[in-house]
C-alpha positions in Angstrom: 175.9 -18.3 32.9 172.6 -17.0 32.1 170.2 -16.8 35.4 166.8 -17.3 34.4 163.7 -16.9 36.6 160.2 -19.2 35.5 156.4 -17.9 36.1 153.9 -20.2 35.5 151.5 -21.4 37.8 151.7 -25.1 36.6 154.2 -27.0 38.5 154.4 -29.8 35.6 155.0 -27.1 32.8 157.2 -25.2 35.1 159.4 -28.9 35.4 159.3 -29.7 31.8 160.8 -26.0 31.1 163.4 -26.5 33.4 164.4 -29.5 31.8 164.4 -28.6 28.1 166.5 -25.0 30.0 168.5 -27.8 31.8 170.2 -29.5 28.7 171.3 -26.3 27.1 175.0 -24.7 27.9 175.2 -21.7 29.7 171.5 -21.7 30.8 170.5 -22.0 33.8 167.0 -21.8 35.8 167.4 -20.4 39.6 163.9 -19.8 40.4 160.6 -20.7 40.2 157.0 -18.7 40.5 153.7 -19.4 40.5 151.8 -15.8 40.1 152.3 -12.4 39.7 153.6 -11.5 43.7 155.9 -14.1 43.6 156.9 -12.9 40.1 157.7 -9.1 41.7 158.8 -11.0 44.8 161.9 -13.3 43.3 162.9 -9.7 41.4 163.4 -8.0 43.8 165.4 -10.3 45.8 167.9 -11.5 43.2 169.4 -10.6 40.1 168.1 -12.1 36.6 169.5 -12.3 32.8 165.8 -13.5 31.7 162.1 -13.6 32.9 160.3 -16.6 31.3 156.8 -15.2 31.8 153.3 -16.8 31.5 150.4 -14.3 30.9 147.5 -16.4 32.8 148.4 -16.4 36.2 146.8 -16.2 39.3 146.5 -12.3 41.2 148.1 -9.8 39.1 149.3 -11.0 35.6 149.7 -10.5 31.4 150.2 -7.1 30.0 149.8 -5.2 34.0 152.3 -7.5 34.9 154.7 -7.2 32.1 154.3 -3.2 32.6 155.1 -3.2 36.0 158.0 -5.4 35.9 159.4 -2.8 33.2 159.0 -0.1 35.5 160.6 -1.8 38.3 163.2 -3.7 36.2 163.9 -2.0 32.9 167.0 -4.0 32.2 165.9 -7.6 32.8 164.3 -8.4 29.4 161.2 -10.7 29.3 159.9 -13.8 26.9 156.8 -14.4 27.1 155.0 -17.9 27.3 151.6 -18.2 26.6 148.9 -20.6 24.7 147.6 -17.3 23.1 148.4 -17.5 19.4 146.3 -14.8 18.0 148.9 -11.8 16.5 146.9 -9.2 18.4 148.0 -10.5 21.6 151.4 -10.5 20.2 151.5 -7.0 19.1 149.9 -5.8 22.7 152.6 -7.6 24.7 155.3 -6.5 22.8 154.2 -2.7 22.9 153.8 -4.0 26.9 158.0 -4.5 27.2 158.3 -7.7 26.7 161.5 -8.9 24.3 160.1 -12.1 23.1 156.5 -14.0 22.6 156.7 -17.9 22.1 153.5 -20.3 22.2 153.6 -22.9 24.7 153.2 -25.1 21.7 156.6 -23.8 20.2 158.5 -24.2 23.3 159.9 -27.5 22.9 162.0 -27.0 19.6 162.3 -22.9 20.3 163.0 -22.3 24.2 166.4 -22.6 24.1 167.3 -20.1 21.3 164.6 -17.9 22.4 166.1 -17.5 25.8 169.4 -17.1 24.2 168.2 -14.2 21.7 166.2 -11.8 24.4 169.4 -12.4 26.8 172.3 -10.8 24.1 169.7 -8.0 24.2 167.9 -9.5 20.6 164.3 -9.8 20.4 162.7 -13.3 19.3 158.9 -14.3 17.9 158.4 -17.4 16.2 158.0 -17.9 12.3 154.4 -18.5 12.6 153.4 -15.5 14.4 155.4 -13.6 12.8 154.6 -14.0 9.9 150.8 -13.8 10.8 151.4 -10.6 12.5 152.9 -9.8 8.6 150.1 -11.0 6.8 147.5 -8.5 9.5 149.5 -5.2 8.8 149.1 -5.8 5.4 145.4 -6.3 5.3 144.5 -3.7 8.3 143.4 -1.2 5.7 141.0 -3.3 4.6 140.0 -5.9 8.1 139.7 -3.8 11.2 138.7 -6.1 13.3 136.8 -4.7 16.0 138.7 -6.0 19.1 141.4 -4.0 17.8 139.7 -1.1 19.0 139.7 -2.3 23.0 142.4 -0.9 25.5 144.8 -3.4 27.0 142.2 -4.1 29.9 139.3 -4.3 28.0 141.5 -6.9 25.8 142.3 -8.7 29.0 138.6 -8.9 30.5 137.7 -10.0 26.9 140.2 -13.0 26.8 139.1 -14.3 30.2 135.4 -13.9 29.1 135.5 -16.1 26.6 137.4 -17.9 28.3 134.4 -18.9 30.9 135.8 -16.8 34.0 133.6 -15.3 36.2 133.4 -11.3 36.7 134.5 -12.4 40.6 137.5 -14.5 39.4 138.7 -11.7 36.8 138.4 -9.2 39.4 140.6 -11.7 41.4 142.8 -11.9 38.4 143.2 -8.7 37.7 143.8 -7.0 41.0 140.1 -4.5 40.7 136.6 -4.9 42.0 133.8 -6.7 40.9 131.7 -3.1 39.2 135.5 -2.0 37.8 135.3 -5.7 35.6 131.5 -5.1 35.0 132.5 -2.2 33.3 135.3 -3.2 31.2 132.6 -6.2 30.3 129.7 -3.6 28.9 132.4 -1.8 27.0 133.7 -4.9 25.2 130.2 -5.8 24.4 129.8 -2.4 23.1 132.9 -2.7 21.1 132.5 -5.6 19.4 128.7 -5.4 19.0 127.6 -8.5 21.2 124.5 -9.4 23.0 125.7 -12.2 25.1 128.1 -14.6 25.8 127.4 -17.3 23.4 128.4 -14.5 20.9 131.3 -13.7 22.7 132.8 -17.0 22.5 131.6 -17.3 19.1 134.0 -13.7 18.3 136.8 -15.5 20.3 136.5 -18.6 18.0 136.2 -16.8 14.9 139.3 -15.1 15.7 141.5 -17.7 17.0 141.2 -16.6 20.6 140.0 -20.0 21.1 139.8 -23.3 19.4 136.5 -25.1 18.5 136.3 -26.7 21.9 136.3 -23.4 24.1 139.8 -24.0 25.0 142.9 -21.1 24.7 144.3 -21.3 20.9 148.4 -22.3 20.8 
């Protein structure tokens, strides 16, 4: 029986996962989290085949999470969860550790043989974003985009920028101080060549990031 451990901090996405896990033999879902200590928390204290793992979560969460739960837990592979679309995101939480990325869209008609593939030691990304991350490599030459250039914390701090958090609640998120998330801000602006945050969501559009309503692109 596969054990499987589920971190989102959603109690209705959490359910529905469990019963779409629930229906599939030889699967089953012993535990339940709702942010990044109770993540490192349930780890710790029992053993797990597979880490279903959401990357916005509250405290300590995405690719600082995945990292440390690879240093602590090398073996236990993780499949990632998110409404993050974009193939940058992709590639950055693969490089992380994780075994698998799957949109929260996707979930429904993929969970089950995602969760299968990442436990018999396989790795698993969907058709679409695979084949998007296909299409990038082969035109990088020609469209580097800027936010390729940001580190994985700059890339973090940009996501939850344009997502409308506050430098206070991504310093909350991230686990750093207020100045340390100021930083990170001026460099991204740097980056990517903005002058304020109309532009930045703007970017984020542009780019999938985020759909046309300011909301997190599946």
């Amino acid at each position: 029986m596969t054990r499987i451990l589920i971190a989102d901090d959603h109690a209705l996405i959490r359910e529905g996962l469990k019963q779409i896990l629930g229906m599939a033999e030889g699967l089953s879902v012993g535990g339940e989290a709702a942010n990044g200590t109770e993540v490192i928390a349930q780890m710790r204290r029992e053993r797990w085949d597979v880490l279903l793992l959401d990357m916005s979560m509250p405290g300590r969460s995405g690719i600082e999470l995945i990292k440390q739960i690879k240093e602590e837990f090398p073996k236990v592979p993780i499949l990632v969860l998110t409404m993050h679309g974009e193939q940058q995101y992709a590639v950055r939480v693969l490089k992380a550790g994780a075994a698998g990325y799957l949109t929260k869209e996707s979930a429904p008609t993929e969970l089950v043989a995602a969760v299968r593939k990442v436990a018999a030691g396989g790795a698993y990304m969907s058709l679409a974003i695979a084949e998007k991350i296909a299409l990038d490599f082969r035109s990088s030459n020609s469209d580097e985009s800027p936010h390729r250039q940001l580190s994985d914390r700059e890339f973090a701090v940009f996501l939850q920028l344009a997502e409308g958090r506050s430098i206070s609640e991504i310093a909350d998120q991230l686990c750093v101080s207020a100045k340390t998330v100021s930083t990170y801000k001026a460099r991204v602006f740097q980056k990517l060549q903005l002058q304020n945050q109309t532009e930045l969501v703007q970017y984020a559009i542009r780019h999938h990031f985020l759909n046309d309503d300011g909301e997190p692109s599946a």
